[in-house]
NUVOSE-343457 format. One record per residue (C-alpha): residue number from 1; residue in three letters; x, y, z. Coordinates in steps of 0.02 Angstrom, whole numbers. Example, Ala and Ser with C-alpha at 12.3 -4.5 7.8 and 13.67 -1.06 7.14 Angstrom:
2
1:ALA:615:-225:390;
2:SER:684:-53:357;
end
This chain:
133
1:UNK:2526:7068:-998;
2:UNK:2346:7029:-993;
3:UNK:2226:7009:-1150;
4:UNK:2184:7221:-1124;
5:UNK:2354:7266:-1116;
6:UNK:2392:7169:-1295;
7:UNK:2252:7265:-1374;
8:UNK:2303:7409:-1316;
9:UNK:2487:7372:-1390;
10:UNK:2405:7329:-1536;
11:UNK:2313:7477:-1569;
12:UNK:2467:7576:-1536;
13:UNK:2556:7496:-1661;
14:UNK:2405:7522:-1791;
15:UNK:2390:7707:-1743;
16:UNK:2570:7723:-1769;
17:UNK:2589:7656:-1940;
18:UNK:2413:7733:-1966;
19:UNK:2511:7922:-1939;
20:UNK:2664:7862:-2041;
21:UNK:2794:7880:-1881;
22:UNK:2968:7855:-1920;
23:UNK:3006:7678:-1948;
24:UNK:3106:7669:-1792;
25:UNK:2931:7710:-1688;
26:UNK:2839:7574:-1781;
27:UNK:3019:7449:-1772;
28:UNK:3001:7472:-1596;
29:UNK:2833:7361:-1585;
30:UNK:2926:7216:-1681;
31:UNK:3019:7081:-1586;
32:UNK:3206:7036:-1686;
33:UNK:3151:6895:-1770;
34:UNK:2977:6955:-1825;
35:UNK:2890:6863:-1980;
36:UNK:2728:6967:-2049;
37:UNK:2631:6833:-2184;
38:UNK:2512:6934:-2300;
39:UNK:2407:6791:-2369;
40:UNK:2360:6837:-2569;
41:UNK:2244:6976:-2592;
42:UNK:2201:7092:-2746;
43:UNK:2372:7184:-2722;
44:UNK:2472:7047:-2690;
45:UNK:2398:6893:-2795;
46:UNK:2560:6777:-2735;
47:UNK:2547:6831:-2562;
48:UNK:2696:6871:-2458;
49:UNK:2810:6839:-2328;
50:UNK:2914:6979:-2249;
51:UNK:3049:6985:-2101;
52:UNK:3097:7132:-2000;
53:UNK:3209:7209:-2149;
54:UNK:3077:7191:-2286;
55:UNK:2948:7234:-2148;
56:UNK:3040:7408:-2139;
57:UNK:3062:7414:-2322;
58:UNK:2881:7397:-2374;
59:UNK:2835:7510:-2250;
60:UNK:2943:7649:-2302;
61:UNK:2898:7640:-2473;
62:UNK:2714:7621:-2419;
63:UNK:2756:7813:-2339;
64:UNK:2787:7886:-2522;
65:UNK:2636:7794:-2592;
66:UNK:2496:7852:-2481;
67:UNK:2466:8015:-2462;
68:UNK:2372:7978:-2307;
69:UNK:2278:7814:-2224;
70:UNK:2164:7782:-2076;
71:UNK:2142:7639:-1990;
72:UNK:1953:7601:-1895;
73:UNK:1978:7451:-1780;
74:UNK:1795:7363:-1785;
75:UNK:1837:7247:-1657;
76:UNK:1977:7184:-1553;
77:UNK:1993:7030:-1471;
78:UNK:2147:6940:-1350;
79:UNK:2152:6756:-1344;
80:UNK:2334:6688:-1248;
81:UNK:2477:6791:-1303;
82:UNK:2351:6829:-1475;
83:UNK:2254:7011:-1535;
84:UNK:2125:6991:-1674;
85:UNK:2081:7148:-1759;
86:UNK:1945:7160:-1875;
87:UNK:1972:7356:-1967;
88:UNK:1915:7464:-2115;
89:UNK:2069:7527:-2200;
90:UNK:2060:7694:-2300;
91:UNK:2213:7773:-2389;
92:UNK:2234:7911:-2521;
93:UNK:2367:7883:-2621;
94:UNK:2495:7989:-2686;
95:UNK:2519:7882:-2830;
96:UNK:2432:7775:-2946;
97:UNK:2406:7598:-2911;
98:UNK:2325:7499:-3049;
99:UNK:2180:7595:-3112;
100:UNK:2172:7716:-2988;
101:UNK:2263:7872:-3004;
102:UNK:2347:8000:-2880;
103:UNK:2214:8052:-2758;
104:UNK:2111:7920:-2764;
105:UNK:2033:7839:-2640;
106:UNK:2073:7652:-2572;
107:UNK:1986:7539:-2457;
108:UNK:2012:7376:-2382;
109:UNK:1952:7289:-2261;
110:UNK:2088:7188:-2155;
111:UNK:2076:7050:-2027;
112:UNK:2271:7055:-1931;
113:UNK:2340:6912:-1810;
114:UNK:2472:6995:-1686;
115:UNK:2571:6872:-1607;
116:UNK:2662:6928:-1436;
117:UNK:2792:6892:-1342;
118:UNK:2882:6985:-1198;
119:UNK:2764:7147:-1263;
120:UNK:2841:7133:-1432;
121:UNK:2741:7068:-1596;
122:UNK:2840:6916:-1669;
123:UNK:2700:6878:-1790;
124:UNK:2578:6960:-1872;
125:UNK:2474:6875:-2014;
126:UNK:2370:6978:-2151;
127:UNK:2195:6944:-2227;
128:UNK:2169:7076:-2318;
129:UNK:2017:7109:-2439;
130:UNK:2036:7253:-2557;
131:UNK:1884:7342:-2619;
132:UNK:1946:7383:-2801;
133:UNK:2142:7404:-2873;
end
C-alpha cells in the first residue's frame, strides 16, 4: 500500500469510530494482535495500554458516553508502513464526566500513530490533550 492509501485507511477508521459503527466495522481495521498505548492525559492520568478485547471494550462503553463526537483531521502524514494524524476532537456527552454534565461539550486535541501491516493497524499510540475534564 503506498503512504496515500494508509491515510486513506486511516481516515476510514477515524470516520468510522467518529459515526459510532458497530464494533465489528471498527474491529475490522485492527490486525489480531493489535496494542493501542494512550500515553497519560487529563482523563487518563496513569495512561493506558489496551489490546484488541479492551480496545472493543472501551470503545463500546465510549458509545453510551458520548452522545455524539467529530473528528477534524488537521493533517495527515505517511512515513514507511506509519500515518500521523494531527485532529481536533469534539464530543457531546451523554453523561457527566468530571465537572461537566450531560450535554456538555468536550474537546481535545489528539496526535494518533497508526501502525500498519498487511492493511491492518497493529499499533496505534495516543497523545491526547484534553481541553478541560
Amino acid at each position: 500500500m503506498t503512504g496515500q492509501d494508509l491515510i486513506d485507511r486511516a481516515k476510514a477508521f477515524v470516520a468510522a469510530v467518529a459515526a459510532a459503527k458497530p464494533s465489528q466495522t471498527v474491529e475490522a481495521f485492527y490486525a489480531d494482535d493489535i496494542v493501542q498505548e494512550e500515553f497519560p492525559n487529563l482523563l487518563l492520568p496513569q495512561g493506558a495500554v489496551r489490546d484488541f478485547i479492551n480496545l472493543r471494550a472501551s470503545y463500546d462503553r465510549s458509545r453510551y458516553i458520548l452522545a455524539s463526537q467529530s473528528f477534524e483531521i488537521v493533517n495527515a502524514l505517511a512515513s514507511g508502513n506509519c500515518v500521523v494524524m494531527e485532529t481536533i476532537w469534539t464530543a457531546t456527552l451523554a453523561v457527566g464526566v468530571g465537572k461537566l454534565a450531560p450535554g456538555d461539550t468536550m474537546r481535545a486535541r489528539f496526535a494518533q500513530f497508526f501502525e500498519f501491516r498487511d492493511g491492518l493497524i497493529f499499533r496505534i499510540r495516543n497523545y491526547d490533550c484534553f481541553e478541560r475534564i
